[in-house]
TINUVEX-320566 format. One record per residue (C-alpha): residue in one letter; x, y, z. Coordinates in steps of 0.2 Angstrom, whole numbers, padded with zeros to 4 digits, always signed. Layout:
N
AXYZ...
END
This chain:
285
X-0028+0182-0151X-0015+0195-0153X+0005+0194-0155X+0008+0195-0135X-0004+0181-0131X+0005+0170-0116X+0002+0152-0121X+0004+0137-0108X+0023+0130-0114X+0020+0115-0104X+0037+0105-0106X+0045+0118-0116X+0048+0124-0097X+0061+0111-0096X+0073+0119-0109X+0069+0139-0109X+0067+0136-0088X+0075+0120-0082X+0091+0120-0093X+0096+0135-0092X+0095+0139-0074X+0106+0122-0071X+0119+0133-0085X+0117+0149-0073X+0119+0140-0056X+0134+0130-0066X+0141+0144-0069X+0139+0153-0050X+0149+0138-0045X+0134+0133-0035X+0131+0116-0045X+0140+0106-0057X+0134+0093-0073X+0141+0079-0066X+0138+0081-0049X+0128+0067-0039X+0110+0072-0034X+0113+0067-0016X+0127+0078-0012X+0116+0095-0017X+0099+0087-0009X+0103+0074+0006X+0084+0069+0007X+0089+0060-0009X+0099+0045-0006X+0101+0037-0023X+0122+0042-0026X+0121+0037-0041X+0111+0050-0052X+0120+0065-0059X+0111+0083-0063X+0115+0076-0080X+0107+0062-0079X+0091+0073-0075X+0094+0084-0089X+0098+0069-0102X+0081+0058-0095X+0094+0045-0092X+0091+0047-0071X+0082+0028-0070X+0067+0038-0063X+0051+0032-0070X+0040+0044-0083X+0028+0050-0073X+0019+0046-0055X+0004+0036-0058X-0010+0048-0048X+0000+0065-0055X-0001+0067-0036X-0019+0070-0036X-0023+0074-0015X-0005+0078-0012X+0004+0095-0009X+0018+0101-0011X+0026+0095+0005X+0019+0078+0002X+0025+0079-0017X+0043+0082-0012X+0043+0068+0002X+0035+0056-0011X+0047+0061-0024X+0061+0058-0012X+0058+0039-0010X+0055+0037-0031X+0064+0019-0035X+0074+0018-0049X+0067+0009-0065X+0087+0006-0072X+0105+0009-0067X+0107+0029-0070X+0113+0031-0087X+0111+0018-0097X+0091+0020-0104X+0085+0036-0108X+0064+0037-0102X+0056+0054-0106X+0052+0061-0086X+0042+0073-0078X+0050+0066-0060X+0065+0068-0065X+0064+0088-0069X+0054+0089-0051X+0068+0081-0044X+0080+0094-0054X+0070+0109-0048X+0070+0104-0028X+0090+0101-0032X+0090+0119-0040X+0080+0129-0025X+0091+0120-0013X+0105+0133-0020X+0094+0149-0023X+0094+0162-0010X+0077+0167-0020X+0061+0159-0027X+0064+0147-0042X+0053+0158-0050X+0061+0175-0047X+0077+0168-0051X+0073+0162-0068X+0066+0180-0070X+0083+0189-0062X+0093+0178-0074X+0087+0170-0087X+0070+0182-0094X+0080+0199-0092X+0095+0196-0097X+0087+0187-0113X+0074+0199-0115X+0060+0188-0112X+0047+0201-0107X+0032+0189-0110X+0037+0173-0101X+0034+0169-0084X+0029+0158-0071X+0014+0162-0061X+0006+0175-0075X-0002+0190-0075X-0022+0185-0077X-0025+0201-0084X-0016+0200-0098X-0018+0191-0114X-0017+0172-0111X-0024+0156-0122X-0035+0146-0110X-0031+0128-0111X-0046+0113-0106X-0060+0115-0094X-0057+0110-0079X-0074+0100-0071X-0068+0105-0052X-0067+0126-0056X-0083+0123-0068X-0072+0134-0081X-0057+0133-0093X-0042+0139-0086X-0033+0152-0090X-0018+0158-0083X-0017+0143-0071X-0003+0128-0077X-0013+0115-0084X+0001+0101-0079X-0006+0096-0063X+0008+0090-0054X+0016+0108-0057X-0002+0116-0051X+0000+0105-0035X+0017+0109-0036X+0010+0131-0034X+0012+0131-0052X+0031+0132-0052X+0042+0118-0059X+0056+0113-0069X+0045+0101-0079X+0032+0114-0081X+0023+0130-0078X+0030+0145-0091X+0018+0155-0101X+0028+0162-0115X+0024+0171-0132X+0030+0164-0150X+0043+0180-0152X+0051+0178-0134X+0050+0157-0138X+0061+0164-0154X+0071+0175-0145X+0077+0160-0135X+0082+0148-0148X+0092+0164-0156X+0103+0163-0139X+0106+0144-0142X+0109+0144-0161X+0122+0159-0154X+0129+0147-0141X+0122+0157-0126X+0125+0175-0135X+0137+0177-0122X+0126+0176-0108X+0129+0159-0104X+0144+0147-0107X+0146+0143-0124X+0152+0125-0120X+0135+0120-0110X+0125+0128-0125X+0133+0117-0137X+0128+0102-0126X+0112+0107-0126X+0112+0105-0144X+0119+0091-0144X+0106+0082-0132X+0108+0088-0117X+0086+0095-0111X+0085+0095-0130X+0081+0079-0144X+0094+0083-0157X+0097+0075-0175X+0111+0083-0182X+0111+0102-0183X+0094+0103-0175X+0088+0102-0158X+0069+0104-0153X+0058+0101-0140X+0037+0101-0139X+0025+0102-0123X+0007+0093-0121X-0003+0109-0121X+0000+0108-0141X+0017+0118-0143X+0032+0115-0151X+0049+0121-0155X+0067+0118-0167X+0081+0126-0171X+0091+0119-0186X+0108+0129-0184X+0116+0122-0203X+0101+0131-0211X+0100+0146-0198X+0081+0141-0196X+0071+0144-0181X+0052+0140-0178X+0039+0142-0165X+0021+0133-0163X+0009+0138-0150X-0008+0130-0148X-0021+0128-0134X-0025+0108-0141X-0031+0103-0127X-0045+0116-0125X-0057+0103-0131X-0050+0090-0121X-0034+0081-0123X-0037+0067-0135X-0037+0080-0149X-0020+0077-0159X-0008+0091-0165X+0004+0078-0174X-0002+0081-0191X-0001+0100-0190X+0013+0100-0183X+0023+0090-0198X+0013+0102-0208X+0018+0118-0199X+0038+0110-0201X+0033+0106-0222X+0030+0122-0225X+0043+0130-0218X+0054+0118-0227X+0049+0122-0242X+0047+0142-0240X+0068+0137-0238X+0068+0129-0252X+0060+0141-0266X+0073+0155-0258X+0088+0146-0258X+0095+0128-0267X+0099+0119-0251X+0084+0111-0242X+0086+0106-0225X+0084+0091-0220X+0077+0087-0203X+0070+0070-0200X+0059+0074-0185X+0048+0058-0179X+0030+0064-0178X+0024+0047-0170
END
């Protein structure tokens, strides 16, 4: 492996991706945060959900679909999504969805004169440096293969292991980045900056606060299935970064324990330098 391996980010997409292309279309005057759903994307005709609502996971929308839309493509995956009942009123019980960041990225493309995943490059990756992360990687270069795959007869590598964002043409908001650990850093030195002037401060610090991220406090995170996991504790000016290929020997290998581990140790490297430990209280269940 070397320091500009691409890993698989998985749900890491939704903040580095999905969150702040909202911010950038927000700022356009293309979208707002509180705007209903159905006014952006008329094929949706539930009035109630908000973009915020997408963001916070508080859209009613269930977790995920129960095939992963195994046999469907893309067309069929955006009708299907279309006609996705609600499991609650929008905004009153937060559930963890994959649906509902589809939903957010057919919302987004509605507004783009471009590709979702050339405008992510154009506005988000260039401006913030990101040279390593994309949608839709280079198979040439460096990049951790994640499980084998019975129908390919091979690991893959270079192809989004979600399959809902593979059906999807490996382009989501849910999922679908390959990213490195020092671009991964480089954005959550923008939001500990409040969007390093490159986007609005104010939707930076709601980030923080809960909005695409889990926050506690001074720190935000967010981790993705294929084994990765980032945080940001702003009180403590820590930042930190794991990438792993966990599911390359199938998907019922844990990363919980190494990841507290990871977290442990970086907590007390703090602590031997300075006289103010931070505490975090991240839930490794």
């Amino acid at each position: 492996m070397r320091q500009d391996t691409q890993f698989d980010i998985a749900s890491l997409t939704k903040v580095v991706a999905g969150l702040t292309i909202v911010f950038h279309l927000i700022e356009r005057g293309r979208l707002q945060l509180d705007q209903p759903v159905a006014e952006v994307l008329p094929d949706w005709t539930e009035p109630r959900v908000t973009i915020r609502h997408l963001l916070q996971h508080t859209s009613g929308l269930k977790a995920d679909h129960p095939t992963k839309y195994e046999g469907f493509n893309p067309e069929a995956i955006y009708r299907d999504l279309m006609q996705s009942p609600l499991q609650s009123t929008p905004g009153t019980k937060r559930v963890y969805s994959d649906l509902g960041m589809m939903l957010l990225y057919y919302v987004c493309s509605s507004v783009m004169d471009i590709s979702y995943e050339d405008y992510f490059i154009h506005h988000v990756a260039r401006p913030l440096s990101l040279k390593d992360t994309t949608f839709l990687p280079n198979r040439l270069k460096p990049i951790a293969a994640t499980e084998y795959d019975l129908v390919r007869g091979g690991y893959k590598h270079g192809i989004v292991h979600d399959e809902k964002a593979e059906r999807m043409g490996g382009v989501s908001a849910h999922a679908g980045l390959f990213s490195t650990a020092s671009d991964l850093l480089t954005f959550l030195s923008m939001i500990k900056n409040d969007g390093a002037k490159r986007f609005e401060a104010a939707l930076v610090r709601e980030a923080k606060a809960g909005l695409g991220f889990e926050a506690s406090g001074t720190t935000y995170r967010h981790t993705g299935f294929t084994g990765v996991h980032m945080w940001g504790d702003d009180s403590h000016d820590l930042r930190a970064v794991l990438l792993t290929n966990r599911v390359h020997f199938g998907r019922q290998v844990s990363i919980q324990s190494l990841r507290k581990q990871v977290d442990d140790a970086i907590k007390q490297k703090w602590a031997s330098a300075t006289s103010d430990s931070p505490n975090r209280n991240i839930d490794y269940k």
